[in-house]
N, C-alpha and C positions, 0 to 999 in steps of 0.2 A: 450550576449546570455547565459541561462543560462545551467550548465552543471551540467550532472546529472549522478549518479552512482542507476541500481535499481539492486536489490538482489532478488533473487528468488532462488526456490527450485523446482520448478515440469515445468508445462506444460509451461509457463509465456503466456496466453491469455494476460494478462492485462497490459504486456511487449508489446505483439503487437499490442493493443489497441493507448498504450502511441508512439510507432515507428511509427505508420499508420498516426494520428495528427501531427505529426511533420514535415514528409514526405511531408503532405494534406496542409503544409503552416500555420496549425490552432493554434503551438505550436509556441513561439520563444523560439527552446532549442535545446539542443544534449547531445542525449546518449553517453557518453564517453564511461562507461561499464558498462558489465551486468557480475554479480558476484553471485555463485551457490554453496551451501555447498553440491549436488552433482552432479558427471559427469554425471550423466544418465539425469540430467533436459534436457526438450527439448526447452527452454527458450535458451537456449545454442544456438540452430541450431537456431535459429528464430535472435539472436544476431550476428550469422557467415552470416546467409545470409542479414542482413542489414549491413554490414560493422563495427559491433560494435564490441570491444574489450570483447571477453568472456573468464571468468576468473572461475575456481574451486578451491575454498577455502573448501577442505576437511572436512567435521565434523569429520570423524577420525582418521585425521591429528595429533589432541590434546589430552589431559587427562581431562581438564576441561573447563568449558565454559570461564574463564578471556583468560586461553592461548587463545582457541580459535579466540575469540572476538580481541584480539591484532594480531594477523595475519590477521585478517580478516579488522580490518584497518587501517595496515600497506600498505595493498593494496587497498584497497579505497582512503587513502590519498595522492598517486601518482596521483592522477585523480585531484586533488584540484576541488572536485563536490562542486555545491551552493546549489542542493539539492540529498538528498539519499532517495531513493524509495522504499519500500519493498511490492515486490507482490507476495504472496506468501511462503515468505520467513520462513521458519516452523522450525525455532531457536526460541528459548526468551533468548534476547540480556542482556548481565549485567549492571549493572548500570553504572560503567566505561565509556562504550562505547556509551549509550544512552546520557549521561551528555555531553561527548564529540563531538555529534553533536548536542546538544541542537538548538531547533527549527529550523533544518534542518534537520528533520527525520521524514517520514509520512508511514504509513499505512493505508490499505483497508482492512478494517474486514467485514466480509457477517452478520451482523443481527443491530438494529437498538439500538447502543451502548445508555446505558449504561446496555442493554439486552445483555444474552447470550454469556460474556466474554469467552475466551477460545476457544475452538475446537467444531466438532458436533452442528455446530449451527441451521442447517436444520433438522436433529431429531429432538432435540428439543423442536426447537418452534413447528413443527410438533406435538409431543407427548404432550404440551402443550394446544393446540387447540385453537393459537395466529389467527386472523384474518388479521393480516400485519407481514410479515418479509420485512426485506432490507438490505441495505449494509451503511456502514460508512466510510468517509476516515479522521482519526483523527493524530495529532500530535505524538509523539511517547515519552511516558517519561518512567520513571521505573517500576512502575506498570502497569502491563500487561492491556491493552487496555483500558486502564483509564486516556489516555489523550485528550486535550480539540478538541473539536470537528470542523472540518472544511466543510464537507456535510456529508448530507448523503439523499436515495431515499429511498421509499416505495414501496411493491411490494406486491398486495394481495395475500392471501390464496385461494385458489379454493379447493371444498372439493372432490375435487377425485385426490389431489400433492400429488406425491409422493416427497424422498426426491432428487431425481432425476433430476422433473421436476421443481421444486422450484429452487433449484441449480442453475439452469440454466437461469431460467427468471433473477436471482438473479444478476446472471456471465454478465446479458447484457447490464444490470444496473450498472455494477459495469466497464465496457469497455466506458460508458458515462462520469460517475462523475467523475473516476481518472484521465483523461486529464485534463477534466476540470479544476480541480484544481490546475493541473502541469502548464495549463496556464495563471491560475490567479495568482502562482507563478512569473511564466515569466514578467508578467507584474509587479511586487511588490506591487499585490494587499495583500496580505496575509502576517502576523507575529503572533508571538505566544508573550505575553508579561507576566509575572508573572501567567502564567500557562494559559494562556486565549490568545483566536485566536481572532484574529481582523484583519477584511476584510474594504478595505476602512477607517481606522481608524474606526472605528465602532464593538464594542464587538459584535462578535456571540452569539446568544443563539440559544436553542434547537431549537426552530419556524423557526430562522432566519437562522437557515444552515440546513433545510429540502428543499429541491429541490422538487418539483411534476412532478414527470415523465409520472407519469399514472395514 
């Protein structure tokens, strides 16, 4: 089975997304914990009422992101996870720490990578007058959401979105793909090999990890 540490920072929809699959039989996995740089996430409660170990690793616990990042998994490594999840998670992790779980570390970024790196991705593409946003769920290396890619969906523009309602179509799409992926984990369909995702022995590319949702 496989065991999973995910890291959040706010509401964790996409914690309960991954708990609900699991639950539903659809995962073979278990959250061991859910770990929060802070007490006010409500990722937290969502963690307490499924029986999962929820854990707050302070962000101003420390002075700098290295101490940080070694507190942070110091306590993840009590878990001995096969995979680490970040949903949410509103840190940029050092390189230290991403190297140390090399190709056991995934992210879900909301726009259709290798667009719109960073934050404000729904402005934007928004202020941009893009015809497609979506979401991506990529491996996780040192440069910021510049690694190789494992799905991702499409979700068109309608011209009266605000960034509101984008968000959101965005967020439903994005409660789809990241099981998905947790359980094509589960299964050992998925590794990451010299910077590159390969599903079924077979290299991803762009075409080939675009899912069609809608």
């Amino acid at each position: 089975m496989l065991r999973i540490v995910v890291l959040i920072s706010g509401n964790g929809s996409n914690l309960q997304a991954i708990i609900d699959d699991i639950h539903d039989d659809e995962i073979d996995a278990q959250v061991v914990a859910v770990i929060s740089n802070t007490k006010e996430a409500y990722g937290l409660t969502r963690a307490e009422q499924a029986d999962i170990d929820a854990i707050v690793v302070d962000s101003k616990s420390t002075t700098t992101r290295d101490e940080y990042d070694q507190q942070l998994q110091q306590q993840i490594d009590k878990y001995k996870p096969d995979l680490i999840v970040l949903a949410g998670f509103m840190r940029i992790l050092s390189d230290g720490f991403v190297n140390h779980y090399h190709g056991k570390l995934i992210n879900i970024h909301p726009s259709l990578l290798p667009k719109y790196q960073g934050l404000n991705t729904h402005q934007r593409v928004l202020a941009a007058k893009d015809t497609h946003h979506g979401a991506s769920v990529h491996f996780v290396i040192p440069e910021l959401d510049a690694g190789p890619l494992i799905l991702q969906t499409e979700v068109p523009i309608h011209a009266d979105d605000t960034t509101e309602t984008l968000a959101r179509r965005v967020h439903q799409q994005e409660h789809i793909i990241y099981p998905l992926v947790i359980k094509w984990f589960s299964e050992g369909r998925i590794k990451m090999l010299e910077n590159k995702t390969f599903k079924d022995g077979n290299e991803l590319t762009p075409e080939t990890a675009m899912l069609h949702l809608i």
